[in-house]
C-alpha positions as CSV (number, residue, x, y, z in Angstrom):
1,X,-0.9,-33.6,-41.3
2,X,3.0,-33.7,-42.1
3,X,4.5,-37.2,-42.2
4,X,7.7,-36.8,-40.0
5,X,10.7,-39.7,-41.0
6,X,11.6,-40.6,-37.3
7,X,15.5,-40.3,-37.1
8,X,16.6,-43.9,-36.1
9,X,20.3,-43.6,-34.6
10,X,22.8,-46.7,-35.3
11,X,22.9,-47.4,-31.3
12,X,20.2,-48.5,-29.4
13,X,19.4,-45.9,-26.1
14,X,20.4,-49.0,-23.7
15,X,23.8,-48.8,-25.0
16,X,23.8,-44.7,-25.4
17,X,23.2,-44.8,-21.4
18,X,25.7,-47.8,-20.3
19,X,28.6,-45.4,-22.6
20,X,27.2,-42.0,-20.4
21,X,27.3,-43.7,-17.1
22,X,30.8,-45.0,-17.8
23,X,32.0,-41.4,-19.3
24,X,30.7,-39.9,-15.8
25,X,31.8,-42.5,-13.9
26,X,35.5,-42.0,-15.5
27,X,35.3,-38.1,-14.8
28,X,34.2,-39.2,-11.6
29,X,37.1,-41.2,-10.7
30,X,39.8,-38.7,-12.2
31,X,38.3,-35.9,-9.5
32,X,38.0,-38.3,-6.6
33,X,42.2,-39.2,-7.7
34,X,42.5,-35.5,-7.9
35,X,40.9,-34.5,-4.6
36,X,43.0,-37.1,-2.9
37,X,46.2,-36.1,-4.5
38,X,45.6,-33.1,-3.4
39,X,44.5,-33.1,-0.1
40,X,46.4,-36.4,1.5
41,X,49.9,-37.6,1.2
42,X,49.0,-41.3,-0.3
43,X,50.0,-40.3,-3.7
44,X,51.9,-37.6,-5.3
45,X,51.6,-37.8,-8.9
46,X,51.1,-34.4,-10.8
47,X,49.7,-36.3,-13.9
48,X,46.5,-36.5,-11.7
49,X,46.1,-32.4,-11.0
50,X,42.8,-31.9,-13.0
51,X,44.4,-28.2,-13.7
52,X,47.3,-29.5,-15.3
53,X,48.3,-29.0,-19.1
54,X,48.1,-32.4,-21.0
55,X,47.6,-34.7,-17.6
56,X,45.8,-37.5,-17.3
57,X,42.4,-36.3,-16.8
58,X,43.1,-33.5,-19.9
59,X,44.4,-36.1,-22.3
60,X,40.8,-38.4,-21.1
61,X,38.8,-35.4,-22.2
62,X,41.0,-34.9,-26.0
63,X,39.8,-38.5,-26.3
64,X,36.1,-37.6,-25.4
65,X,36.3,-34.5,-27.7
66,X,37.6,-36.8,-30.7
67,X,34.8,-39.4,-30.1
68,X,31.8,-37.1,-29.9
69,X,33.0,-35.5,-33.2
70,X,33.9,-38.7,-35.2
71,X,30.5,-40.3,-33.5
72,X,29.1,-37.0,-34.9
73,X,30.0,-37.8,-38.2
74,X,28.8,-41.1,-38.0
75,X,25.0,-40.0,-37.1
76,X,25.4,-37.7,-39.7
77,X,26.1,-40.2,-42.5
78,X,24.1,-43.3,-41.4
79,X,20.9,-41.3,-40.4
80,X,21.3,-38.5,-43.1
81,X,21.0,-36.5,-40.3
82,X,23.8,-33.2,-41.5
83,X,22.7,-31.3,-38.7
84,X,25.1,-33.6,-36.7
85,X,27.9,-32.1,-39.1
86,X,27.7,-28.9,-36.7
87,X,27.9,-30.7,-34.0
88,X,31.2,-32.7,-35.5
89,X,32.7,-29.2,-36.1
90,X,32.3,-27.9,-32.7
91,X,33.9,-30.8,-30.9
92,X,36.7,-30.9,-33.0
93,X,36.9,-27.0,-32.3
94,X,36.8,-27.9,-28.5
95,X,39.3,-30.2,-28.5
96,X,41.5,-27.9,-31.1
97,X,41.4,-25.4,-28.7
98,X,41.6,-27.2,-25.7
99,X,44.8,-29.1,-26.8
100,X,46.6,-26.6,-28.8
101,X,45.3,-23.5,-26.0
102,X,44.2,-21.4,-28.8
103,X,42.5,-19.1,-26.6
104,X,44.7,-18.7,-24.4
105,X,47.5,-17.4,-27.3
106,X,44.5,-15.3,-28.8
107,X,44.0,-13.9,-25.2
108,X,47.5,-12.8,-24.6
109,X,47.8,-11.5,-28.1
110,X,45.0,-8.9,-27.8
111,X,46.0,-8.5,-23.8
112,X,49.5,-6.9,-25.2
């Protein structure tokens, strides 16, 4: 029988769910702010329009992207765990292309 090291991450999972909850419970609030932008006449502030470039809710999710993939790193060096590294990558590729709308230029350069 193979003796498996069991991966032991830096955070314990009580904290790993409090920083979930709050993550959904921010996205949360930015589309509850968005629906009533939209639909009522209390506020008008563009900054909250979940569809616009660099708003609030956008510039919330850059900051998720950067976490997950320095966090990703982290896992990756403390538990020896590369695999993580992959994962680092990808979120920085996310937010890369989120922020800088790489494919949306690499969409209208092979729509021409």
């Amino acid at each position: 029988m193979m003796n498996f090291k069991k991966f032991e991450h830096p955070f314990g999972s009580h904290q790993a769910w409090v920083i979930a909850l709050l993550l959904l419970s921010a996205d949360l609030a930015f589309m509850t702010m968005h629906t009533v932008n939209a639909l009522t006449v209390w506020w008008n502030n563009p900054m909250l329009n979940i569809e616009k470039d660099h708003g609030y809710p956008e510039t919330f999710q850059y900051l998720k992207h950067f976490w997950a993939s320095i966090l990703c790193v982290v896992l990756a060096v403390r538990g020896r765990a590369w695999q993580f590294l992959a994962w680092a990558f990808l979120f920085v590729y996310l937010l890369a292309d989120d922020s800088l709308t790489l494919h949306e230029q690499a969409g209208s350069a092979v729509a021409v």
